[in-house]
N, C-alpha and C positions, 0 to 999 in steps of 0.2 A: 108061352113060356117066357118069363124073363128074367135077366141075370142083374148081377149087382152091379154090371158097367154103366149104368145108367141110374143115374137118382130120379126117380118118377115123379117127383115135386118142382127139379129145377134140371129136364130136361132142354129145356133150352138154352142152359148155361153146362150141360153136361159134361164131364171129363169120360172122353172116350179115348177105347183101345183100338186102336186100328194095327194093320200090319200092311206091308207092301209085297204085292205078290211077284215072283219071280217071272221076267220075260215081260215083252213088249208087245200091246196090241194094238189093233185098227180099228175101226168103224168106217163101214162102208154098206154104200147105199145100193140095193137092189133096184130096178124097176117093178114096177106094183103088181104087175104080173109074173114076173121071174119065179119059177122054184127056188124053192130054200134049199142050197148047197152041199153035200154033205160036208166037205170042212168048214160050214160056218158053224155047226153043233158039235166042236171037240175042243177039250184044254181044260185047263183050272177053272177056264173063267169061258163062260159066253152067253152071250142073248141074241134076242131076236125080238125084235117089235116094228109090229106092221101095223100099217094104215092105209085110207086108200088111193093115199097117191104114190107110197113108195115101202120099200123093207127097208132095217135098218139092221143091222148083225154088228155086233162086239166080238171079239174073235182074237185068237192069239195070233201075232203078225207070221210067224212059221206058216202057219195053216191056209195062207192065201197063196192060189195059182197063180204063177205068172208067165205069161201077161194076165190081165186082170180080164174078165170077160166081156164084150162089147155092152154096153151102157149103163154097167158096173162103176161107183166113183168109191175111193177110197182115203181115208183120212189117218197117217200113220202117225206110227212114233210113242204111243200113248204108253204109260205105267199107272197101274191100277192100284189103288187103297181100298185095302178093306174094314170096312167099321167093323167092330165085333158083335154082336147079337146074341142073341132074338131081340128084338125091339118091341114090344107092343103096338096095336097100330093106335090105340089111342096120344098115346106119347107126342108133342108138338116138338118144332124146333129141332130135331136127332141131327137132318140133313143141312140144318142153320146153322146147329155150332162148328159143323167143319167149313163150310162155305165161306159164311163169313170171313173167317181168318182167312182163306184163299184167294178171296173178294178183296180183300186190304192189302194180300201181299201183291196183287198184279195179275192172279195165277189164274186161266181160264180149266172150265172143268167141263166134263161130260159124264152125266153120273147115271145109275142106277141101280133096280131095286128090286129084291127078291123078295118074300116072303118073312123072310127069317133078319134081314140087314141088307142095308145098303153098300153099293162101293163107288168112288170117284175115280175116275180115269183125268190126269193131269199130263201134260207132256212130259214125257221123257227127261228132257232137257231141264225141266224145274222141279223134280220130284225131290230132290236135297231142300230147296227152296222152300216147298212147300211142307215137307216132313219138320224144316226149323221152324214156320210159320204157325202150325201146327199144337206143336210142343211148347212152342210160347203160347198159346194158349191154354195152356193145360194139360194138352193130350198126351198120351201114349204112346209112344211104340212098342210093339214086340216083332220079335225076329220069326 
C-alpha cells in the first residue's frame, strides 16, 4: 500500500511526515545466548534483532529491570521519530531524506524498520534539534 507522503519519482528528495512518539527508550544488548525478556516485547514501540554474536532489543526505558541483568549492556536516553508509511520497498532514498539532514545537523541516530515505515531513535537531549533540522528540510511534524 502506499500513501501520498511520499512522491514515488523524487523519493529521495521526499517531504515526509513523521511524528515523535511519547516516552523515552533504550537499546540494549543481550548476549547471543540470552532469552528474549519478557519486557523487552511491550510499549508503543519495540524490536528485537539478532545475530550471532549478540541480541539487540529497542524498548521503552520504563520497561527495563533494575539493576540490569549480568552481561546485559544498555544505551539510554533515546526519543523515537516516526516516518509515516507505508513506504513501498521499491522506493530509494525514504531513510536518506531524514538522515541526511541529521547527518549535517551533528545528530547521531539509531534507526529501524518495519514492514510498513521506518523510525529513528535520536537522543533525547537533541530531539528539538533535530525536529528544527528536519522541518528546514521540508518535513512535517504532526502531533
Amino acid at each position: 500500500m502506499y500513501t501520498d507522503s511520499v512522491n514515488e519519482t523524487t523519493s529521495e528528495t521526499a517531504v515526509l511526515t513523521l511524528s515523535i512518539l511519547t516516552g523515552q527508550f533504550v537499546v540494549v544488548q543481550l548476549p547471543a545466548a540470552a532469552s528474549l525478556p519478557t519486557w523487552a516485547a511491550s510499549g508503543t514501540l519495540w524490536a528485537v534483532v539478532g545475530a550471532p554474536d549478540e541480541v539487540s532489543v529497542v524498548t521503552a526505558e520504563e520497561n527495563v529491570p533494575s539493576p540490569l541483568p549480568d552481561g546485559f549492556k544498555l544505551e539510554g536516553g533515546w526519543a523515537a521519530l516516526r516516518l509515516h508509511g507505508p513506504f513501498p520497498f521499491h522506493l530509494t532514498g525514504i531513510l536518506a531524506a531524514v538522515l541526511n539532514p541529521l547527518k549535517a545537523a551533528g545528530i547521531g541516530i539509531f534507526a529501524l524498520s518495519t514492514f510498513d515505515t521506518d523510525y529513528v531513535l535520536v537522543k533525547a537531549e537533541q530531539v528539538a534539534q533535530a525536529q528544527t533540522a528536519l522541518e528546514a528540510a521540508g518535513h512535517i511534524f504532526k502531533d
